[in-house]
C-alpha positions as CSV (number, residue, x, y, z in Angstrom):
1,X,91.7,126.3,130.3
2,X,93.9,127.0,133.0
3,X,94.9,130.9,133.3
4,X,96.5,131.2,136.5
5,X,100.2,131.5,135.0
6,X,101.2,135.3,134.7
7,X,104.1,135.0,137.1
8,X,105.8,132.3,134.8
9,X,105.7,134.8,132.0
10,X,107.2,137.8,133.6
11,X,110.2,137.7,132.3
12,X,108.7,137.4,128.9
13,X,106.7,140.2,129.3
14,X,109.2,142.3,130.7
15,X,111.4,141.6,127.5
16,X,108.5,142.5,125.2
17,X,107.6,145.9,126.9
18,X,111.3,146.5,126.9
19,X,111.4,145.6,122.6
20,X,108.0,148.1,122.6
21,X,109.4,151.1,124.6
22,X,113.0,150.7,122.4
23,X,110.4,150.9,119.0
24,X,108.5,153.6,120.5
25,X,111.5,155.4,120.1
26,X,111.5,155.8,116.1
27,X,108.4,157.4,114.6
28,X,109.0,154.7,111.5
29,X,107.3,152.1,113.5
30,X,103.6,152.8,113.4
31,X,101.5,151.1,115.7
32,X,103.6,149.5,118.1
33,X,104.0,152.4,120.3
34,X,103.5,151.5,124.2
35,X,101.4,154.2,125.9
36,X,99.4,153.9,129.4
37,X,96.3,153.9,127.3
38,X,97.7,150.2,125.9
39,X,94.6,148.5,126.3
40,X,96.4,144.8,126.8
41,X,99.7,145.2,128.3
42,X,98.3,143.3,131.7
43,X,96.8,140.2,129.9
44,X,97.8,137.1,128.3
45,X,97.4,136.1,124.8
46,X,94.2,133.6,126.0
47,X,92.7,136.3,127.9
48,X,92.8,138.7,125.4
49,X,91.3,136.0,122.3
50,X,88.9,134.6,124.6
51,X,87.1,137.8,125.4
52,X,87.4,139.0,121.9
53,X,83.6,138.6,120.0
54,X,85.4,138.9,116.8
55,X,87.6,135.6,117.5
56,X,85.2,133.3,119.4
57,X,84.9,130.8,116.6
58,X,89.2,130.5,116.8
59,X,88.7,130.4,120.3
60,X,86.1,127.5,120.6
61,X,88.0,125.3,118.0
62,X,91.0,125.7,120.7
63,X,89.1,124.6,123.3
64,X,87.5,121.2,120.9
65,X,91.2,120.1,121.1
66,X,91.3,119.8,125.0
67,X,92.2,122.0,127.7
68,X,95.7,120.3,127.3
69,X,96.2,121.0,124.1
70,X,95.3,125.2,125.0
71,X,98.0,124.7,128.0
72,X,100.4,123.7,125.9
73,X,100.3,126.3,124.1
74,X,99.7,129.3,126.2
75,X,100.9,128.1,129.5
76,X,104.6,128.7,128.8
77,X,107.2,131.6,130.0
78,X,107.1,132.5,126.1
79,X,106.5,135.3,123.7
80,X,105.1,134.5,120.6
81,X,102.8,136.2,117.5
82,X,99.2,134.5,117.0
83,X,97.7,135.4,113.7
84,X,93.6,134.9,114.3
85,X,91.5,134.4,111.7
86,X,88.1,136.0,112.2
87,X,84.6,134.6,113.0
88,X,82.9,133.1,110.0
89,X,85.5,133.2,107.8
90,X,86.1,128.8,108.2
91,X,83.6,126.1,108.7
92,X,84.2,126.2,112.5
93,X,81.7,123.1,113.2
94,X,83.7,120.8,111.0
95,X,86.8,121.5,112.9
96,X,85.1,120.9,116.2
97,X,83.3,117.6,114.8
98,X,86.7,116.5,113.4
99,X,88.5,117.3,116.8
100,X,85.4,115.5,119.2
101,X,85.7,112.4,116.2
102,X,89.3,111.2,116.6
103,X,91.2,114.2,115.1
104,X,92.0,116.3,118.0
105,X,95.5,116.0,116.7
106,X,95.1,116.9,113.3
107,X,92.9,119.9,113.9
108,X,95.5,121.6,116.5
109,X,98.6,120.5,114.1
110,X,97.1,121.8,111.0
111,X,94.4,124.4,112.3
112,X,95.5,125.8,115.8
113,X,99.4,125.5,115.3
114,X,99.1,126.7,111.7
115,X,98.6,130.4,113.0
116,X,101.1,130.5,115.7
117,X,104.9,131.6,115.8
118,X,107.5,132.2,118.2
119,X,108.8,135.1,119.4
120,X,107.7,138.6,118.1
121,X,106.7,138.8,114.6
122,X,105.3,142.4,114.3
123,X,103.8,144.0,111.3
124,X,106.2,146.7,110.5
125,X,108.3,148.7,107.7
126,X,108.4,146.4,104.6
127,X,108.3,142.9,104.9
128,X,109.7,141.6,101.9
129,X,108.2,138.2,100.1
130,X,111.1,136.5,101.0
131,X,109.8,137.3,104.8
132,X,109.3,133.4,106.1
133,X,108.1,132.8,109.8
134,X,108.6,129.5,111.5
135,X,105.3,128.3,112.7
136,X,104.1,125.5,115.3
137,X,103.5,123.1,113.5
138,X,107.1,123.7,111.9
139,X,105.9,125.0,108.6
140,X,106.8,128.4,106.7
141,X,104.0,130.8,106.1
142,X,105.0,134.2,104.1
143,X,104.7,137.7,105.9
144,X,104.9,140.3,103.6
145,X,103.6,143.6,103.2
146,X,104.3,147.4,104.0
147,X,102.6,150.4,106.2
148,X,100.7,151.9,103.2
149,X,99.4,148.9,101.0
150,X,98.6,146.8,104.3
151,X,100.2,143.2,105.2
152,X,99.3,139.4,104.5
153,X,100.2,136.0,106.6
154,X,100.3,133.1,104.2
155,X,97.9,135.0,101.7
156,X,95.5,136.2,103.7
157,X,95.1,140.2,104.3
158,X,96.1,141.4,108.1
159,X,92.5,143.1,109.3
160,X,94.2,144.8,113.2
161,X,97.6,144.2,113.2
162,X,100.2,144.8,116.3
163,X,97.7,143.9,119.4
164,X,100.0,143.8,122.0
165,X,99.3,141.6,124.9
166,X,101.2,140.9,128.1
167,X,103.3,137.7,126.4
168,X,103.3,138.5,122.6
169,X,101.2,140.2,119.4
170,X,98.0,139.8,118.3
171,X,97.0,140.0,114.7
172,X,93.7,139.5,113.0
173,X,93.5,137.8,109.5
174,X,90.4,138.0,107.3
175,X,90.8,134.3,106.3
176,X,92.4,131.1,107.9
177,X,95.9,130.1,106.3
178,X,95.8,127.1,104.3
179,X,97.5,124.4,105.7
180,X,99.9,122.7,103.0
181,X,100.8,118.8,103.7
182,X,104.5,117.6,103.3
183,X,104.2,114.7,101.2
184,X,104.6,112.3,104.0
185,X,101.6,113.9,105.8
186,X,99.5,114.0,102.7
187,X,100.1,110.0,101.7
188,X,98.2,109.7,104.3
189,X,95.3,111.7,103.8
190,X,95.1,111.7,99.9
191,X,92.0,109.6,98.6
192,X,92.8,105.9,96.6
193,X,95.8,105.0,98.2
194,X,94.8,103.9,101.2
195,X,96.9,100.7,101.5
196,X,100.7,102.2,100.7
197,X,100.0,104.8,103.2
198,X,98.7,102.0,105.8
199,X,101.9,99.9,105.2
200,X,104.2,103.0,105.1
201,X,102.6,104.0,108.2
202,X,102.5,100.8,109.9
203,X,106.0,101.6,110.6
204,X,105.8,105.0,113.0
205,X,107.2,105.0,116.7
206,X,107.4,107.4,119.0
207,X,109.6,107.4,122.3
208,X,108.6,109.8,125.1
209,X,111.0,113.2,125.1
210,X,111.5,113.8,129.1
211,X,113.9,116.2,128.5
212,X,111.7,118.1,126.0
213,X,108.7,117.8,127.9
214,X,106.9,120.3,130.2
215,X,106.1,119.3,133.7
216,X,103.2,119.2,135.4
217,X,102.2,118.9,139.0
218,X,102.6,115.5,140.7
219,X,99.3,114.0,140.9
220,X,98.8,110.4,142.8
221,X,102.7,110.2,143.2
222,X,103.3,110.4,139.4
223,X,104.6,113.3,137.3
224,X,102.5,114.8,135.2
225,X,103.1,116.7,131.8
226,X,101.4,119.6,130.2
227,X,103.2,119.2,127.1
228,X,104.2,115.9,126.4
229,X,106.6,115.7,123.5
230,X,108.0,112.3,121.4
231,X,110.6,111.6,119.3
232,X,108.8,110.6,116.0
233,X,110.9,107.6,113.8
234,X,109.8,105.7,111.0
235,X,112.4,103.9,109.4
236,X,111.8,104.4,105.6
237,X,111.7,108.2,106.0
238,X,115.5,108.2,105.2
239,X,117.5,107.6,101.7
240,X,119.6,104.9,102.9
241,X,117.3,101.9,102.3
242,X,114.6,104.0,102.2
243,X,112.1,106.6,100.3
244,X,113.6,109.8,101.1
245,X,113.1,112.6,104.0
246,X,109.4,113.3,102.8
247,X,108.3,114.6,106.5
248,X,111.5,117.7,105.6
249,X,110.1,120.8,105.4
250,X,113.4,122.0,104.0
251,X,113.9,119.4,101.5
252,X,111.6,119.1,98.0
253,X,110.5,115.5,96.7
254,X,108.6,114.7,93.7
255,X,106.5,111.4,94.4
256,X,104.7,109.0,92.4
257,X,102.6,106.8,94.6
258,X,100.1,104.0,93.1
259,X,96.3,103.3,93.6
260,X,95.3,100.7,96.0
261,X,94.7,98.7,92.7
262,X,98.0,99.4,91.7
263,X,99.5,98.6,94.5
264,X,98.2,95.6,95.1
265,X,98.9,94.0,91.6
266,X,102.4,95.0,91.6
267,X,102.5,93.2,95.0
268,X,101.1,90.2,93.6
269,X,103.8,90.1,90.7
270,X,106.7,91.0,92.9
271,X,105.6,88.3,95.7
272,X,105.7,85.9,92.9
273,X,109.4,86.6,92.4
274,X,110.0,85.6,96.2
275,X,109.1,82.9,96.6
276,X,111.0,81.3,99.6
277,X,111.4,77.3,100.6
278,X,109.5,77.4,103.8
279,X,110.8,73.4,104.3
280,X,114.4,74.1,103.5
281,X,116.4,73.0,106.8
282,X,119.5,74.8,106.0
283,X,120.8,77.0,106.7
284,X,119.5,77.1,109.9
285,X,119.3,80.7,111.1
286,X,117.0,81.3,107.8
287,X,114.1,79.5,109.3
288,X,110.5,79.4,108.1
289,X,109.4,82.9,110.1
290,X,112.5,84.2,109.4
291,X,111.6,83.4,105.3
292,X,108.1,84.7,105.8
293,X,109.5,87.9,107.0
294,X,111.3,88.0,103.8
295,X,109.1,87.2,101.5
296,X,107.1,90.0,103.2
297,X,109.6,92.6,103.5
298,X,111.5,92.8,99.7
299,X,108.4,92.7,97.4
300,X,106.7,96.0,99.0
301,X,110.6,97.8,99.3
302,X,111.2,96.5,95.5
303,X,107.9,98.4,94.5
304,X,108.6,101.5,96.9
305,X,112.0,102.3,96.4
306,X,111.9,104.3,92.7
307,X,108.1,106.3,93.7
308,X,110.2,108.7,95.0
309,X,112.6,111.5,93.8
310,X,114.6,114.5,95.3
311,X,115.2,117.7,93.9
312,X,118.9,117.5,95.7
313,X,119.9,114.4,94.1
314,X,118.7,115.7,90.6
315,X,122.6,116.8,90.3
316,X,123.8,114.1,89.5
317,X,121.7,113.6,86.7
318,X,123.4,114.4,83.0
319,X,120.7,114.5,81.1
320,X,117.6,116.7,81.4
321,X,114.9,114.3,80.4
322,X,116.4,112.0,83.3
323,X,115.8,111.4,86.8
324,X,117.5,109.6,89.8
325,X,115.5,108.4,92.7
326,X,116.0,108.9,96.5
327,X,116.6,105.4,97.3
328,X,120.2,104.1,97.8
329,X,120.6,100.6,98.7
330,X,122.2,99.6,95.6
331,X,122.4,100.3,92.0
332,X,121.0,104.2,91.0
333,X,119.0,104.1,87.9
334,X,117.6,106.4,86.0
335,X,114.3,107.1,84.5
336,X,112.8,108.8,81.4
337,X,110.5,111.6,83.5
338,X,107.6,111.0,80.5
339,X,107.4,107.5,81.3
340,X,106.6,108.9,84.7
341,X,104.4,111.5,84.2
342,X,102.6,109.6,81.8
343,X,101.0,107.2,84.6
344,X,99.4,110.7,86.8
345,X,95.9,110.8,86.7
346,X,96.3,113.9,89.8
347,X,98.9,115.9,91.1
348,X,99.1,118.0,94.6
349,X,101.7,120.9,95.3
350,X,102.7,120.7,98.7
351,X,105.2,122.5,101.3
352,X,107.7,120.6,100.4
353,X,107.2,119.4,96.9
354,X,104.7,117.5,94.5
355,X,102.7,114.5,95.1
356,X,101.5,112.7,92.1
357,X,98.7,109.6,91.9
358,X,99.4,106.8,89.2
359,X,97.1,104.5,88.1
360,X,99.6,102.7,85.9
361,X,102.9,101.4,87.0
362,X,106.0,102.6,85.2
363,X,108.5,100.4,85.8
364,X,109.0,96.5,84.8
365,X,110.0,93.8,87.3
366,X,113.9,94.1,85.7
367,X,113.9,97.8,86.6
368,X,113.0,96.7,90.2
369,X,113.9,93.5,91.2
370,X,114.8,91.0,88.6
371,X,118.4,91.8,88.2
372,X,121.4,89.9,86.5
373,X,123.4,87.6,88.8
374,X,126.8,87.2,88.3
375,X,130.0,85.1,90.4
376,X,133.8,86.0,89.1
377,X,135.5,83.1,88.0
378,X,138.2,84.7,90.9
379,X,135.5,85.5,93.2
380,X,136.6,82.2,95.4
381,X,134.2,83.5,98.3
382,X,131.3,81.5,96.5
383,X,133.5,78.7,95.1
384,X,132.3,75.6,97.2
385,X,134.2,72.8,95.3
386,X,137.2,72.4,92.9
387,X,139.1,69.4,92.4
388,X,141.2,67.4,89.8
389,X,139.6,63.6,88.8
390,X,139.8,62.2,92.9
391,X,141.8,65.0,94.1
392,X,140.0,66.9,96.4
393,X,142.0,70.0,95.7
394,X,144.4,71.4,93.3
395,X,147.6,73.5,93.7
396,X,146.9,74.5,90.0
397,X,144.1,76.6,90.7
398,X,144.9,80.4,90.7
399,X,143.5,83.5,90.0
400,X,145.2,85.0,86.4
401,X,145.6,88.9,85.5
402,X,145.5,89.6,81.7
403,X,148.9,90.9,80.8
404,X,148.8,94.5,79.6
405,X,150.3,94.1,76.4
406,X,147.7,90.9,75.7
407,X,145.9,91.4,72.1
408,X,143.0,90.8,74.6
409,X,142.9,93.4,76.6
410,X,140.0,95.5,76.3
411,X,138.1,92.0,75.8
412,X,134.9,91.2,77.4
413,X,136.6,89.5,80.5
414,X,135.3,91.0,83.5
415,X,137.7,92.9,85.6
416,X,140.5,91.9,83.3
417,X,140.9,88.5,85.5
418,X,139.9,85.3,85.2
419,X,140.0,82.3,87.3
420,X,142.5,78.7,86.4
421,X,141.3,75.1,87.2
422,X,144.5,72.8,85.9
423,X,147.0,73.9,83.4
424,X,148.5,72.3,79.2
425,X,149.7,69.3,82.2
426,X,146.0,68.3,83.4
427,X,145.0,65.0,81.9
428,X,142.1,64.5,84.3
429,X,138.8,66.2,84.4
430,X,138.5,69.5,85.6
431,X,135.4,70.3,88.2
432,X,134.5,74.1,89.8
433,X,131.5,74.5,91.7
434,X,130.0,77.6,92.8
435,X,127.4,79.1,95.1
436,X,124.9,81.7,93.3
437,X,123.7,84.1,95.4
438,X,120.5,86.1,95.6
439,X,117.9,84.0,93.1
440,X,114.7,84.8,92.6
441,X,112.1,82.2,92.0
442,X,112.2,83.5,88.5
443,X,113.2,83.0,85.0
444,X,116.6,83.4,83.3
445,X,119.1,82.4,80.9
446,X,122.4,80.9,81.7
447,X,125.6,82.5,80.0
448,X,129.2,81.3,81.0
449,X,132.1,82.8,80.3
450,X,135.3,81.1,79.6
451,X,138.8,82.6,78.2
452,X,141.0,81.0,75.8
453,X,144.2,79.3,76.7
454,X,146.4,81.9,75.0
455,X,145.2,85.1,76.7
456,X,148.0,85.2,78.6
457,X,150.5,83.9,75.8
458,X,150.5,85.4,72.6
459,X,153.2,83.1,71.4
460,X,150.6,80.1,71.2
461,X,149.5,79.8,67.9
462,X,145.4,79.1,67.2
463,X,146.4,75.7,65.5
464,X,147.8,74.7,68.5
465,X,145.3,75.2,71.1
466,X,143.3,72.4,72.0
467,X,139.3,71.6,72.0
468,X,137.3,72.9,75.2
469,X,134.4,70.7,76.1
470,X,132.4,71.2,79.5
471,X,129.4,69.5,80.9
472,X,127.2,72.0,83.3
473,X,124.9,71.0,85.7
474,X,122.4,73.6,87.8
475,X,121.0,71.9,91.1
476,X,119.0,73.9,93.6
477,X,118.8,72.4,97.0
478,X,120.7,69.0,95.6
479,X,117.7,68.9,93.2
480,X,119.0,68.9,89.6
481,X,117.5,71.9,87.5
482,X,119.5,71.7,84.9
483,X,122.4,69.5,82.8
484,X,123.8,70.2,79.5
485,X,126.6,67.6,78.5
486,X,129.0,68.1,75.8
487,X,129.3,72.0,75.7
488,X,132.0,73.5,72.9
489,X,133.8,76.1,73.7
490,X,135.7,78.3,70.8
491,X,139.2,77.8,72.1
492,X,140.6,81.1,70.2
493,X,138.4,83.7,71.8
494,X,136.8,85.0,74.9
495,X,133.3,82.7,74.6
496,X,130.5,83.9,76.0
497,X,128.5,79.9,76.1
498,X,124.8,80.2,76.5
499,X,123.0,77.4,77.7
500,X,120.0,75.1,76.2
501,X,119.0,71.6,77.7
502,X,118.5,68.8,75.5
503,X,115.4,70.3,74.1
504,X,117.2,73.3,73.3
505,X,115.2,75.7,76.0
506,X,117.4,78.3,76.8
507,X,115.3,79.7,79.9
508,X,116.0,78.1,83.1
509,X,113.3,78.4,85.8
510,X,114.4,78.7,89.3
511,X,112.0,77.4,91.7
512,X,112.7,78.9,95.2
513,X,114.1,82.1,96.2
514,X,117.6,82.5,98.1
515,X,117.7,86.6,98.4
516,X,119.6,86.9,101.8
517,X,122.5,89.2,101.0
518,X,124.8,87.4,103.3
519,X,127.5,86.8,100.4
520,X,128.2,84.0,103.0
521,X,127.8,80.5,100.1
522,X,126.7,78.4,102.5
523,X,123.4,80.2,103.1
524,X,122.6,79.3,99.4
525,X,122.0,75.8,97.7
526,X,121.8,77.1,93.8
527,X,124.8,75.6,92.5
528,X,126.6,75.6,89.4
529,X,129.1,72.8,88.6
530,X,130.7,73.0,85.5
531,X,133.7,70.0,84.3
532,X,136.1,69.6,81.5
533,X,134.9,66.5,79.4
534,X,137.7,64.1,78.6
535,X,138.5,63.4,75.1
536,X,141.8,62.9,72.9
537,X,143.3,65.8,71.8
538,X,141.2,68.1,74.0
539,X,142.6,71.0,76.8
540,X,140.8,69.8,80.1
541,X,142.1,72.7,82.3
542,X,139.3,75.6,82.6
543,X,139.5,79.2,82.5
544,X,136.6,80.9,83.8
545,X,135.7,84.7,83.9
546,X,132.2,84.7,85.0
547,X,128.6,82.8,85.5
548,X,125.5,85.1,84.2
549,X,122.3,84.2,85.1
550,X,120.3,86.8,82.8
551,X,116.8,87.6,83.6
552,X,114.0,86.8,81.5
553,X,111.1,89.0,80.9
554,X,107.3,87.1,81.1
555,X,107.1,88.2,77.5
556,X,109.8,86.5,76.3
């Protein structure tokens, strides 16, 4: 430990004899009265602790860190209030075999640091509970008491209180504080879910702080640091597309995070969801490693992104039995909290929150992942081909508003607009084609949704609308899924039309994943192609409001 640094703390010391004499001035202040007799007024904080028999256990745990580690702390033109705990009162050879064994780190962060504040923090008058000091290590700790009943840090009864010493104050505590974890500190220390906290932390970088950092001397030509500081990232720790500020101190979380058995069935299930065409040439920026990414990345955020819950965004929540997760990336459920809580098998209160272990999952793929698709008939951003018999294209293709005084407003027509192929004038087929975007390699049913000829004109009468008959065909990568010829549609209503083949199978299974979220339709090759069917006395124009594919639970 190097000692040799009074002259860099002058100033400091200078400002905290000057703080003493202006206490010594009102008789209130017990104990922190500066007399010649003050025993420590000449000596630093180290000096002082190391010489003291009563803290040589602290003191050695210090030193099992690294004499970098004590610089860092003590080597600075700082004041600052060290609350030691006493020898024998912690198992001060498990702290040194912890810090010689790999967790030097963890043993000055949540031992060492844990004791320490900033600036002068002296025990005096009455400390209310509300009394919080900033620590180290960036936690709170409570310091509360009065003259007469006697003082606590973080629980623990002050022993000697108001040692002063050349850069700071001295207390002694009868116990160590307890360190509590945030909830992004414990994940990765709690027992049995080892692999969520490996992936989550799989994702930490740190970038060297110059500015922060303390210099050294220049050995060899290079600059060297006695406190090196980083920037810490990790790009989940946020709620935008991620789990939430768990490593805030100042924010509270309730978290549900699964066993390793959990976690790596619901892994299994979601990766079966994803499953991406590794041979598919287009489009070409989606190559294979840029599909393996994929299927990589969405399974593990699908089963993340609802473990985790703020207290903040609880507002927003009308009922009380409710709650909203953290995550926002796209739609904001809500959950019952029972069928939560009723997959905890342990629960830890930490500093900023509660950190709950489930052994069961709570949540079925269509709370996750398996969502319904859906393209507007108007939404002409995924219409890939429309034309007339030959005609490649058609003037007679618009996008219609429902009038407000229609008798079908309020209808089930999505947006109250539709989409026209042809017009009463069309005596050729009718064919739109459109891109779906974001399959899953999954199950689901096929609804269309198709608005009556009238909607617009009241003054139609129902005997004088024509028969609606559509053939629809589902490809996927020009391979035909699906084809369903010969499809009525109830001319006099909004029709919602779901789909069976010709052995009357409603479910439609999609073989390969296209989630990309581009919206651009020529990164996907699921098609839909739906035509009017010639016929006498039939309407071969086409109205559509919307294509549903509707998801499909294993059970059904």
């Amino acid at each position: 430990m190097n000692t040799n640094f009074k002259n860099k703390i002058l100033t400091g010391a200078m400002l905290l004899s000057a703080l003493f004499m202006g206490a010594s001035c009102d008789d209130s202040i017990e104990g922190l009265k500066v007399t010649p007799e003050t025993p420590f007024a000449d000596k630093t904080m180290y000096e002082v602790i190391v010489n003291d028999t009563e803290l040589s256990d602290f003191v050695d745990v210090i030193n099992a860190c690294g004499a970098e580690c004590a610089d860092s702390l003590f080597n600075h033109s700082r004041v600052y209030t060290l609350w030691a705990p006493l020898n024998g009162s912690f198992d001060k050879e498990a702290l040194i075999a912890k810090a010689e064994n790999g967790g030097r780190d963890a043993v000055f962060n949540t031992f060492v640091k844990a004791h320490i504040a900033n600036f002068l923090k002296p025990a005096s008058r009455d400390l209310d509970e509300d009394n919080m000091v900033l620590l180290l290590n960036e936690k709170m700790a409570r310091f509360e008491g009065d003259y007469k009943s006697g003082y606590s840090f973080a629980g623990c009864a002050i022993e000697q209180s108001n040692i002063r010493v050349m850069n700071g104050i001295l207390h002694k505590i009868a116990n160590p504080a307890e360190y509590k974890y945030n909830a992004w500190e414990y994940l990765n220390v709690a027992e049995g879910i080892d692999s969520v906290a490996k992936y989550l932390y799989s994702f930490n970088e740190y970038k060297f702080n110059e500015g922060q950092s303390v210099k050294g001397p220049i050995v060899d030509g290079v600059q060297t640091y006695l406190d090196s500081i980083f920037d810490f990232n990790n790009k989940w720790l946020t709620v935008w597309g991620g789990i939430g500020n768990l490593n805030a101190e100042d924010s509270l979380y309730t978290v549900y995070f699964p066993t390793d058995n959990v976690w790596e069935e619901q892994l299994a299930l979601a990766d079966s969801y994803f499953k991406y065409d590794r041979t598919a040439k287009t489009p070409l920026k989606m190559d294979s490693t840029y599909r393996d990414s994929l299927r990589n990345y969405y399974p593990r955020l699908n089963v993340i992104k609802y473990l985790t819950y703020s207290q903040k965004e609880q507002r927003f929540v009308k009922s009380p039995d409710s709650v909203m997760p953290a995550y926002r990336g796209g739609r904001r459920p809500q959950f019952l909290k029972t069928d939560l809580e009723e997959c905890v098998v342990s629960t830890k209160e930490l500093s900023n929150g509660t950190f709950h272990i489930i052994n069961k999952f709570p949540f079925a793929p269509t709370d996750l992942w398996h969502d319904t698709i859906f393209v507007e008939g108007e939404n002409t951003n995924m219409l890939t081909n429309q034309s007339i018999g030959i005609i490649a294209s058609m003037k007679t293709a618009y996008k219609n508003q429902i009038n407000k005084d229609s008798a079908f407003i309020g209808a089930e027509v999505s947006g109250g607009a539709y989409y026209q192929f042809g017009d009463e004038n069309t005596k050729s087929a009718v064919v739109a084609e459109y891109a779906i975007p974001n399959m899953l390699s999954a199950k689901y049913k096929l609804a269309i949704i198709l608005v009556p000829r009238n909607i617009t004109n009241s003054d139609i009468k129902e005997d004088e609308l024509l028969d609606v008959v559509l053939r629809i065909t589902v490809s996927q990568n020009l391979k035909q899924l699906m084809r369903v010829n010969n499809v009525k549609v109830d001319p006099t209503r909004v029709d919602t039309v779901f789909l069976a083949d010709t052995k009357g199978d409603v479910i439609l299974d999609i073989p390969n994943c296209e989630y990309y979220n581009t919206g651009n339709k020529d990164d996907y090759s699921t098609k839909v192609e739906i035509s009017t069917v010639r016929g006498s006395k039939r309407d071969m124009s086409l109205r559509l409001d919307k294509i549903m594919f509707i998801p499909v639970s294993d059970e059904e």
